[in-house]
C-alpha positions as CSV (number, residue, x, y, z in Angstrom):
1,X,-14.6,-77.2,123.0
2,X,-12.5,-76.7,126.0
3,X,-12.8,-73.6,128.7
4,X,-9.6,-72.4,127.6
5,X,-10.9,-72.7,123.6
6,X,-13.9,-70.5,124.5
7,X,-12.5,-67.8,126.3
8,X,-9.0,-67.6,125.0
9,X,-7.2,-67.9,127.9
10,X,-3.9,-67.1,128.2
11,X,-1.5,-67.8,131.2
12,X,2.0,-66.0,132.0
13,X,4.0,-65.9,135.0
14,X,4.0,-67.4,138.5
15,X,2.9,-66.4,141.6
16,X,-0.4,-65.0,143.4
17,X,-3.4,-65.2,140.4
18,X,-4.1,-61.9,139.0
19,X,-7.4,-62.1,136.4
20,X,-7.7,-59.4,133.9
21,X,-11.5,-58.6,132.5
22,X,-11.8,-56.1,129.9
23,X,-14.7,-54.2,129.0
24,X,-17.3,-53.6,126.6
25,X,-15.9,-54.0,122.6
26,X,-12.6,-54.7,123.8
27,X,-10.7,-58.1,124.5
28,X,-7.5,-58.9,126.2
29,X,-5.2,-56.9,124.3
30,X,-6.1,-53.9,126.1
31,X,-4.3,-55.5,129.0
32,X,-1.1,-55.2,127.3
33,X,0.8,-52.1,129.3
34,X,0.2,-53.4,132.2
35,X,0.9,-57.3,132.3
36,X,4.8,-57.1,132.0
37,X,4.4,-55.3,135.3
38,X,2.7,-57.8,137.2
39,X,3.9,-61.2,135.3
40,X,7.5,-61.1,136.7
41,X,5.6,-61.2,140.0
42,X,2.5,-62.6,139.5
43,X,0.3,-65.5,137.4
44,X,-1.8,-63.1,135.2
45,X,-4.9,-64.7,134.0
46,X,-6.4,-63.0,130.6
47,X,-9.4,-64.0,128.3
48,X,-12.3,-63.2,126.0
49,X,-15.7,-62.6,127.5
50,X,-18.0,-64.7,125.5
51,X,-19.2,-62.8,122.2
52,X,-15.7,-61.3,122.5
53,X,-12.1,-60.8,121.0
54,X,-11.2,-64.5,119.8
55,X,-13.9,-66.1,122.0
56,X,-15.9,-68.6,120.9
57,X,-19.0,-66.2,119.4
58,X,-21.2,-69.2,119.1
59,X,-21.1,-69.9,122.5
60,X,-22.9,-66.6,123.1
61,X,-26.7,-67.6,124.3
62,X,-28.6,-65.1,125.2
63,X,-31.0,-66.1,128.1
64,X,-27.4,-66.9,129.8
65,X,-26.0,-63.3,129.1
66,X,-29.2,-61.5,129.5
67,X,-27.6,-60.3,132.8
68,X,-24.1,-60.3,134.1
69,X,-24.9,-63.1,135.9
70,X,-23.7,-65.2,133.3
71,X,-20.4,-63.7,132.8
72,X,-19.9,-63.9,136.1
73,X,-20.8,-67.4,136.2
74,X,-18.3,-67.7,133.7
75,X,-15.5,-65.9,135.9
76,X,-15.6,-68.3,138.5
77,X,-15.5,-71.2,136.1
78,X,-12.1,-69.9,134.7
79,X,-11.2,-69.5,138.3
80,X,-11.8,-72.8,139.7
81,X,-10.1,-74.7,136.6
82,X,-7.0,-72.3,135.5
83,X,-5.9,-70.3,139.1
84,X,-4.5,-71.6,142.1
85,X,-5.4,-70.0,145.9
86,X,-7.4,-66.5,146.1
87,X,-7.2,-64.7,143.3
88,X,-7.2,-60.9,142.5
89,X,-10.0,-59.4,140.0
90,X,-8.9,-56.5,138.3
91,X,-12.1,-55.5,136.1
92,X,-12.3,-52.5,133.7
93,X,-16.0,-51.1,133.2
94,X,-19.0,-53.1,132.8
95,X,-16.1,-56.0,134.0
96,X,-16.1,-54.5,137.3
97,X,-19.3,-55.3,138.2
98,X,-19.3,-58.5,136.8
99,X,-16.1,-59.2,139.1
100,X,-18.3,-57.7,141.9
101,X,-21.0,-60.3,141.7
102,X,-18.6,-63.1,141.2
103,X,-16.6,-62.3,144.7
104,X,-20.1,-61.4,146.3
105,X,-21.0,-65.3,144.9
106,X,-17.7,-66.9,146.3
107,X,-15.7,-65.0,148.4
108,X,-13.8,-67.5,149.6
109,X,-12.0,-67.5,145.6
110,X,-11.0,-64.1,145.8
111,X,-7.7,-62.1,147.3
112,X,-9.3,-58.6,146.7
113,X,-11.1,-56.9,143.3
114,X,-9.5,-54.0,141.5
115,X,-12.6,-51.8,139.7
116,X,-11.1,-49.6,136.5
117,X,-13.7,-47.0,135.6
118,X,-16.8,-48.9,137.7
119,X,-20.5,-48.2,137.3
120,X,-23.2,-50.0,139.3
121,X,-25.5,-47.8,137.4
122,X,-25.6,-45.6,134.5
123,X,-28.8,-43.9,134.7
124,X,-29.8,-41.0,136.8
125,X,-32.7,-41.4,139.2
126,X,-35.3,-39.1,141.3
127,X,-33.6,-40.4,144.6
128,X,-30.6,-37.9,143.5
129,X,-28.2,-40.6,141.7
130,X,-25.9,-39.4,139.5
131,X,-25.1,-42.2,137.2
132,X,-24.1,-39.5,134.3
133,X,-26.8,-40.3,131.5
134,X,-31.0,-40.3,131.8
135,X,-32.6,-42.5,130.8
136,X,-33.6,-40.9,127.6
137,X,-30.2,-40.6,126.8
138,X,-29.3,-44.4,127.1
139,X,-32.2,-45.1,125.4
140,X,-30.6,-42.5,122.3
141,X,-27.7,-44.5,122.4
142,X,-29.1,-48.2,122.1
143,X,-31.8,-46.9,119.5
144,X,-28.7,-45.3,117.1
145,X,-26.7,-48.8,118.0
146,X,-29.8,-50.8,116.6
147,X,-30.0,-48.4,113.2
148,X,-26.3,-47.8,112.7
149,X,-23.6,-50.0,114.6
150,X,-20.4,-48.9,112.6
151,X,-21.6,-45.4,112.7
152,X,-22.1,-45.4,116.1
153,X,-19.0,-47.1,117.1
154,X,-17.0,-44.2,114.9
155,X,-18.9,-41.7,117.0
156,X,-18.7,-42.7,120.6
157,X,-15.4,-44.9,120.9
158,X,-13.4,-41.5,120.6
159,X,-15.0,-40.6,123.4
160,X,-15.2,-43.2,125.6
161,X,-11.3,-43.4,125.0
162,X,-10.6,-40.1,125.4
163,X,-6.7,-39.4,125.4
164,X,-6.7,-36.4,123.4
165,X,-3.1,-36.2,123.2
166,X,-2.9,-40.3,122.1
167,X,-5.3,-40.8,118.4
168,X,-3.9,-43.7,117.8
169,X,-5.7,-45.2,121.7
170,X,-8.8,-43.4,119.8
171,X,-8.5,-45.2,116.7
172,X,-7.8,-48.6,118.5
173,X,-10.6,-48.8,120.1
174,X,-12.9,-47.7,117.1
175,X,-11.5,-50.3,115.3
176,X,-12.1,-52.7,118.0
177,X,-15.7,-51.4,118.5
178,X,-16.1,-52.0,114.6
179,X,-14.8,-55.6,115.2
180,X,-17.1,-56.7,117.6
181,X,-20.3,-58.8,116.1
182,X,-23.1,-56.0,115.9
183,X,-25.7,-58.2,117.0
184,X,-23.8,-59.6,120.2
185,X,-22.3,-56.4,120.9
186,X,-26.3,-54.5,120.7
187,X,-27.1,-57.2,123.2
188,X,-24.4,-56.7,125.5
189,X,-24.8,-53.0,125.5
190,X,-28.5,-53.4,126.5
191,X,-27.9,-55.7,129.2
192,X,-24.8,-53.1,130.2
193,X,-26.3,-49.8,130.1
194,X,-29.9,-50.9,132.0
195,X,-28.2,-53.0,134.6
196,X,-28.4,-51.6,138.1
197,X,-25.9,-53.3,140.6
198,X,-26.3,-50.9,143.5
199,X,-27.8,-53.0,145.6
200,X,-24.8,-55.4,145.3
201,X,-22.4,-53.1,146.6
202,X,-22.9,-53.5,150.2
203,X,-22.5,-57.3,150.0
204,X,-19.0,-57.0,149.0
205,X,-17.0,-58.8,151.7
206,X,-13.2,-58.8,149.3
207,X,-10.7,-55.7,149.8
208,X,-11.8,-53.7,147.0
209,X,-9.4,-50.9,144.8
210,X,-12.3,-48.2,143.2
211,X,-9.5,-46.7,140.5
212,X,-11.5,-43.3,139.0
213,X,-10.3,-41.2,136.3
214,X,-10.5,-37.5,137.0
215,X,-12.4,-36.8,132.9
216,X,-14.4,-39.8,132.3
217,X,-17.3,-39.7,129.8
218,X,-19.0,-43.1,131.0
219,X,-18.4,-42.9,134.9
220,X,-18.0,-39.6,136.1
221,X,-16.1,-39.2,139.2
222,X,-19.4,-38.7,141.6
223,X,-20.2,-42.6,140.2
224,X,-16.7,-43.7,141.5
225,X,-17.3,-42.1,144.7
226,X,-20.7,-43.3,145.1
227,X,-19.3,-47.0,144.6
228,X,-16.5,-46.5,147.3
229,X,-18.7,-44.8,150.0
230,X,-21.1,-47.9,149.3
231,X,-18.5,-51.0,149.1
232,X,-17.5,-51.4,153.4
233,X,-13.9,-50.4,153.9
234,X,-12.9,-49.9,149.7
235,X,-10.0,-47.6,148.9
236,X,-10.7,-45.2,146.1
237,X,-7.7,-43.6,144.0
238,X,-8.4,-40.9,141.4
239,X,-6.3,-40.6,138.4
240,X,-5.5,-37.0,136.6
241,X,-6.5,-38.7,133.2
242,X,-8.9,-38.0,130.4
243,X,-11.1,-41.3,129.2
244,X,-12.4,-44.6,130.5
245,X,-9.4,-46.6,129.9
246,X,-6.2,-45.5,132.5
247,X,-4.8,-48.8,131.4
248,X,-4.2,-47.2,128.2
249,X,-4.2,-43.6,128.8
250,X,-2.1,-44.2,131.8
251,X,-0.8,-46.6,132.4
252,X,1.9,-46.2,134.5
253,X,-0.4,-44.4,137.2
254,X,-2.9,-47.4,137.1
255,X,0.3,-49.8,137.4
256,X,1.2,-47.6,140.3
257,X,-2.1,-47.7,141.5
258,X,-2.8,-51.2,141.9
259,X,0.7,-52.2,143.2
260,X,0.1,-50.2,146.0
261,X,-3.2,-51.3,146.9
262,X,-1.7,-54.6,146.4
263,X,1.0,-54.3,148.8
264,X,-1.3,-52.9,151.5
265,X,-4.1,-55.8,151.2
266,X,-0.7,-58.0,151.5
């Protein structure tokens, strides 16, 4: 099986290399409102993380993805084979950090790193970090995803969407939750929701966008700000939008966003 086989890639336009990582449950669909803004100008670079979307699920090992190491490892694969020159990461989520350790890995690959809805880490701590949940409650979460995947997904993806005013972006990704293999997607979650990536922050050494909503149930806007005061010289932009997915919920703000961030690293 080739690269492009197991990750689905897809390839439109020309121009700089954009690379599009979406987040946990989701594929490369949920890239959709915003690559006809960038492929007139740009090559846009989507895929499946492994275990994901139209991926090939067999390739899924678990001592490789037992951090996000291995997606990362996977990352700068796709980018040595399919882009040409530096390219620009734009990551939603848990894809944010596995951007970060990719450009902190090769620098030298990468233009700049966009970070949608970011979290180095989810859990609170005694130091005074607010990452949003304790530990008790992440350990909630992955014990009711072990018992009762579906029923889970029906329960949280509504939230984690948000969009009050848009049911059908809360039924999407419910439905895309529900797609995802249970077994690969209780794995992922684990290794997602206990990773800490602080530390990797200050190595970042690519212009970095932080794009934070101003309502987000999974990183709250003191974890945005945390990741911009930490990452030397990041800009940080703050969207008036409810949920973790402004590429959805809003997209012509994230468009905006990024363009202009773009055109200042440029």
């Amino acid at each position: 099986m080739t690269l492009h086989q197991k990750h689905n890639i897809n390839v439109l336009g020309t121009g700089p290399a954009l690379v599009f990582l979406h987040g946990f449950g989701c594929d490369q669909n949920m890239w959709r409102f915003l690559v006809p803004a960038f492929a007139a100008t740009h090559t846009v670079i989507l895929y499946d993380l492994t275990g994901c979307g139209k991926s090939d699920l067999a390739a899924y090992d678990r001592d490789r993805y037992d951090t996000l190491h291995g997606h990362a490892d996977d990352l700068l694969a796709i980018v040595r084979q399919v882009a040409t020159g530096p390219v620009t990461v734009i990551g939603h989520s848990v894809s944010a950090m596995i951007g970060l350790l990719a450009t902190n890995q090769a620098p030298d690959l990468f233009a700049a790193q966009v970070m949608v809805g970011p979290s180095a880490c989810y859990i609170d701590d005694d130091a005074g970090y607010r990452g949003g949940f304790s530990r008790a409650d992440i350990e909630d979460l992955l014990d009711t995803m072990e018992s009762n995947y579906l029923g889970w997904s029906s329960a949280v993806a509504p939230q984690i969407m948000g969009a009050p005013d848009q049911p059908h972006l809360r039924d999407e990704l419910t439905n895309s939750f529900c797609r995802t293999d249970p077994d690969i997607a209780r794995h992922f979650a684990r290794v997602t929701f206990l990773s800490d990536h602080r530390a990797d922050l200050a190595h970042s050494r690519v212009p970095t966008l932080v794009l934070q909503c101003s309502d987000d149930f999974v990183a709250p806007v003191a974890v945005g700000e945390y990741i911009h005061r930490a990452i030397p010289g990041s800009q940080y932009v703050l969207i008036d939008n409810t949920g973790h997915c402004p590429h959805l919920s809003a997209p012509e703000a994230s468009i905006a966003a990024i363009r202009g961030f773009m055109d200042r690293v440029a």
